[in-house]
mmCIF file of the C-alpha atoms, coordinates in Angstrom:
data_MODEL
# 
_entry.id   MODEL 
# 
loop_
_atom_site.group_PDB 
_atom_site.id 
_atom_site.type_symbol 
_atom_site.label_atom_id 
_atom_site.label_alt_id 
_atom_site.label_comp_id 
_atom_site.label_asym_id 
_atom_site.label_entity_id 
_atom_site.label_seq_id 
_atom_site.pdbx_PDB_ins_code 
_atom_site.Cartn_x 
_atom_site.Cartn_y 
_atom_site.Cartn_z 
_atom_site.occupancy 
_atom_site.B_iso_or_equiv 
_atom_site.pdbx_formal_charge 
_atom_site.auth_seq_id 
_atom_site.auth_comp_id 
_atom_site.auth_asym_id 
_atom_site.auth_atom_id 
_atom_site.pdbx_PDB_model_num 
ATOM 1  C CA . UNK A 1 1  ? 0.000  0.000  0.000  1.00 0.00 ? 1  UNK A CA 1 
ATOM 2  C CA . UNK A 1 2  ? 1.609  3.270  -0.706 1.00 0.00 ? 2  UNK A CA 1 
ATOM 3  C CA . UNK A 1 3  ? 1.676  6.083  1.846  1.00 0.00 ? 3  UNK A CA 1 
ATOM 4  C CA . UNK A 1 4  ? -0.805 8.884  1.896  1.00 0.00 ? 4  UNK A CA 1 
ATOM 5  C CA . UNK A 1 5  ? 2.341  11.056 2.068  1.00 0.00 ? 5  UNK A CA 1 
ATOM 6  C CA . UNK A 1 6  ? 5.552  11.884 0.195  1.00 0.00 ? 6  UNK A CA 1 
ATOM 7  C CA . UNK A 1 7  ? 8.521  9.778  0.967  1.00 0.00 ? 7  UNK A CA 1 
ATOM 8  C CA . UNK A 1 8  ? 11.291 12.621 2.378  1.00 0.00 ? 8  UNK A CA 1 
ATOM 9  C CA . UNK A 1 9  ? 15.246 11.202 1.799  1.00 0.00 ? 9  UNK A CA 1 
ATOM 10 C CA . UNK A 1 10 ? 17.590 11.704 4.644  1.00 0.00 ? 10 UNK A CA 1 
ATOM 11 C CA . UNK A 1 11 ? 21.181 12.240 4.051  1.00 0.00 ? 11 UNK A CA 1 
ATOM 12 C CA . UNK A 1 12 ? 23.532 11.311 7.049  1.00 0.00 ? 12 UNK A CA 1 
ATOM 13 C CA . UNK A 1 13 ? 26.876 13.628 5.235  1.00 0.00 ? 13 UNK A CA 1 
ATOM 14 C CA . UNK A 1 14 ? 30.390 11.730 6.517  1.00 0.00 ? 14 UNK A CA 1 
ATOM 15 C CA . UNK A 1 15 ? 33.728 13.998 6.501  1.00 0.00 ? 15 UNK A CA 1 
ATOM 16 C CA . UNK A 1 16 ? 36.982 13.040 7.781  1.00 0.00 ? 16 UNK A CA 1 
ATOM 17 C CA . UNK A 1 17 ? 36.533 14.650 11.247 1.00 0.00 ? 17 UNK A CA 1 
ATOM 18 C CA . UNK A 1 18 ? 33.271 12.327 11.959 1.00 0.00 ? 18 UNK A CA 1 
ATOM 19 C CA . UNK A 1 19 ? 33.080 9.620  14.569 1.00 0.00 ? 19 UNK A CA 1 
ATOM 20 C CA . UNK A 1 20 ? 32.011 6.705  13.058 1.00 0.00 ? 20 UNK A CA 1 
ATOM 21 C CA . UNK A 1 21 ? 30.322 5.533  16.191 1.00 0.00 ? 21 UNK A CA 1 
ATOM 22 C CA . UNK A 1 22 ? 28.041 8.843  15.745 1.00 0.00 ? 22 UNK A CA 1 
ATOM 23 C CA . UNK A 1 23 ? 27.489 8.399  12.281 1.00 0.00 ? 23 UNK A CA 1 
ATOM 24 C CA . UNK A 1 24 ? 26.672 4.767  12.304 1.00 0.00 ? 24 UNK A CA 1 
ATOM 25 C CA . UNK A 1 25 ? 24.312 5.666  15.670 1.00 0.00 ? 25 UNK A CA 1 
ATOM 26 C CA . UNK A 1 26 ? 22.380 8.412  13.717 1.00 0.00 ? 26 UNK A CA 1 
ATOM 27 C CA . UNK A 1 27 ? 22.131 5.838  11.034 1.00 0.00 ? 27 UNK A CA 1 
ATOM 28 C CA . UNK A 1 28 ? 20.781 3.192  13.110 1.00 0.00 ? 28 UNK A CA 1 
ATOM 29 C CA . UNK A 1 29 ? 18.094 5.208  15.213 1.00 0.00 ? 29 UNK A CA 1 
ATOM 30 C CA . UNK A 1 30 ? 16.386 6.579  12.361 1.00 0.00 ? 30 UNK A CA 1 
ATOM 31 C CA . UNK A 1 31 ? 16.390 3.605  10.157 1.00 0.00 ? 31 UNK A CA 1 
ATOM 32 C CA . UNK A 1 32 ? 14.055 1.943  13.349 1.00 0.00 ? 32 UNK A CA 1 
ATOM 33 C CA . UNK A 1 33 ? 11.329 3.602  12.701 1.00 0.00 ? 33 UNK A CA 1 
ATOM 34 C CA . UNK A 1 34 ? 9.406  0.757  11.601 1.00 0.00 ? 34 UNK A CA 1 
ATOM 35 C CA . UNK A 1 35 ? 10.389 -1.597 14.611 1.00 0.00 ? 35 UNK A CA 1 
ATOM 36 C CA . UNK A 1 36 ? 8.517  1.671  16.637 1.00 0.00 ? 36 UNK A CA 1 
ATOM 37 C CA . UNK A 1 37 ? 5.414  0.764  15.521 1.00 0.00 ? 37 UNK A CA 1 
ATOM 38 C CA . UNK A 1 38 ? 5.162  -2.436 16.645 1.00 0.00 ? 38 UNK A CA 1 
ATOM 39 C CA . UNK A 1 39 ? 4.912  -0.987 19.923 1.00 0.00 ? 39 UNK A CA 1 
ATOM 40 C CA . UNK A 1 40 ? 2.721  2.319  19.157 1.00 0.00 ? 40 UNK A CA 1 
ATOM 41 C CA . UNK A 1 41 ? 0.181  2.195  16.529 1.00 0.00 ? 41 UNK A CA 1 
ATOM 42 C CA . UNK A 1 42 ? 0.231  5.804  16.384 1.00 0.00 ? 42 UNK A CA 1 
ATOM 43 C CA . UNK A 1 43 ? 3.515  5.712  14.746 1.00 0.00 ? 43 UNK A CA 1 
ATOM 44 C CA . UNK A 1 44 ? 2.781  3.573  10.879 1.00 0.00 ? 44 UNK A CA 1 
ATOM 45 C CA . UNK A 1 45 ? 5.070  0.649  9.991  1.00 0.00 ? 45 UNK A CA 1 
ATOM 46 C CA . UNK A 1 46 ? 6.874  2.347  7.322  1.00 0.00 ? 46 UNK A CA 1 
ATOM 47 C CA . UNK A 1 47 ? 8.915  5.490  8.043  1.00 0.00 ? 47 UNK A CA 1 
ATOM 48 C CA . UNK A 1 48 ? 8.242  8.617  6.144  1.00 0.00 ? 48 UNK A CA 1 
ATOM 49 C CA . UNK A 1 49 ? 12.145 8.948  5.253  1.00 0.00 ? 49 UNK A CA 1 
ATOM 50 C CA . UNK A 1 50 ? 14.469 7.144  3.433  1.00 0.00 ? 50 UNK A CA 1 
ATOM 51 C CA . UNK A 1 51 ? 18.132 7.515  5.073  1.00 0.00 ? 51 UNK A CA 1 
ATOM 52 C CA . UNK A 1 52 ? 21.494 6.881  3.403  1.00 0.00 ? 52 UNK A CA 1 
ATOM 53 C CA . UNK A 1 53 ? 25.187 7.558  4.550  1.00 0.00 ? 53 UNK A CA 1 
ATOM 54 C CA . UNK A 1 54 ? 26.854 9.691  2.009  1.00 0.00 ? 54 UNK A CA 1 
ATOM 55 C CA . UNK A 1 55 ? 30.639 11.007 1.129  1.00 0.00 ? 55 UNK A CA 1 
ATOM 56 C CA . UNK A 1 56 ? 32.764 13.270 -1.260 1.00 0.00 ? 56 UNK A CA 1 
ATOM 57 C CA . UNK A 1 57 ? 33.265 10.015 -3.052 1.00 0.00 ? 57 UNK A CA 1 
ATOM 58 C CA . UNK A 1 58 ? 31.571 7.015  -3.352 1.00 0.00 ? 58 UNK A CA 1 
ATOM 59 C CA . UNK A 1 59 ? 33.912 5.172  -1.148 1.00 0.00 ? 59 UNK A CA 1 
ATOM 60 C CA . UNK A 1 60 ? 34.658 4.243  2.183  1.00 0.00 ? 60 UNK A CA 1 
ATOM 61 C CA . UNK A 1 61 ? 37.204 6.185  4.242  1.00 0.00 ? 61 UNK A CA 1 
ATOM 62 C CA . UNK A 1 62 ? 38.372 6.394  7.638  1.00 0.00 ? 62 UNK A CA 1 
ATOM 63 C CA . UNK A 1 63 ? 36.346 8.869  10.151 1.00 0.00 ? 63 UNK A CA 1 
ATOM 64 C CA . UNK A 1 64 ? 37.872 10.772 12.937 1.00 0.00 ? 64 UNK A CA 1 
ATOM 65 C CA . UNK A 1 65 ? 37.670 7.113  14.954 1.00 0.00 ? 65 UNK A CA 1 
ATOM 66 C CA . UNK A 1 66 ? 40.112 5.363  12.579 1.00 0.00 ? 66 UNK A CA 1 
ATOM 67 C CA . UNK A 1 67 ? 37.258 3.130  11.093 1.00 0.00 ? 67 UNK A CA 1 
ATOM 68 C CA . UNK A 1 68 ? 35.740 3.358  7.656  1.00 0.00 ? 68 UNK A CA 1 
ATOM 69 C CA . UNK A 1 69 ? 31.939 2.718  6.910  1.00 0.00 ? 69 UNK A CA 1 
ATOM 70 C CA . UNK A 1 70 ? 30.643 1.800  3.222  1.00 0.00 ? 70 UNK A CA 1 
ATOM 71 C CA . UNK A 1 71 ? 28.672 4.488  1.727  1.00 0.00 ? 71 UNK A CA 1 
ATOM 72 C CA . UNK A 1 72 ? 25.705 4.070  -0.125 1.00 0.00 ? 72 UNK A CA 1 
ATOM 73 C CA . UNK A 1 73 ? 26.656 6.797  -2.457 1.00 0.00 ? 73 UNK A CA 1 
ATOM 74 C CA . UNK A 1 74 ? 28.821 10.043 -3.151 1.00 0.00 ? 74 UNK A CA 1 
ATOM 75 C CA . UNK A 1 75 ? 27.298 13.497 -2.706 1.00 0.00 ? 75 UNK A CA 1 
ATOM 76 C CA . UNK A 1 76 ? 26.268 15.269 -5.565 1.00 0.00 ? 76 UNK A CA 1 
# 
């Protein structure tokens, strides 16, 4: 069934001076919306965002924490 609303898209933006374990966090927390509303009706099944990790390139590099994460994409 498609939502009575438009679908917004989320970019999480990753620079060198991020820490991963705050990127990957913000990541994680909004891609739960649907798990929510298991346990509130109130909140839909389906969130109204899509979210993706983005960088200059579309590659992984190392964040301010020394790890890399995969991007889904590069910035435009």
């Amino acid at each position: 069934m498609k939502p009575a609303y438009p679908i917004r898209h989320v970019s999480l933006v990753a620079t060198p001076e991020v820490m991963a374990g705050t990127l990957a966090g913000l990541n994680g927390i909004l891609n739960c919306f649907g798990a929510l509303g298991w346990f509130d009706e109130s909140l839909g099944r389906h969130p109204p965002y899509q979210v993706d990790i983005v960088s200059e390139h579309s590659r992984s590099m190392a964040l301010g924490g020394g790890l890399a994460l995969p991007w889904v994409r590069g910035a435009r």
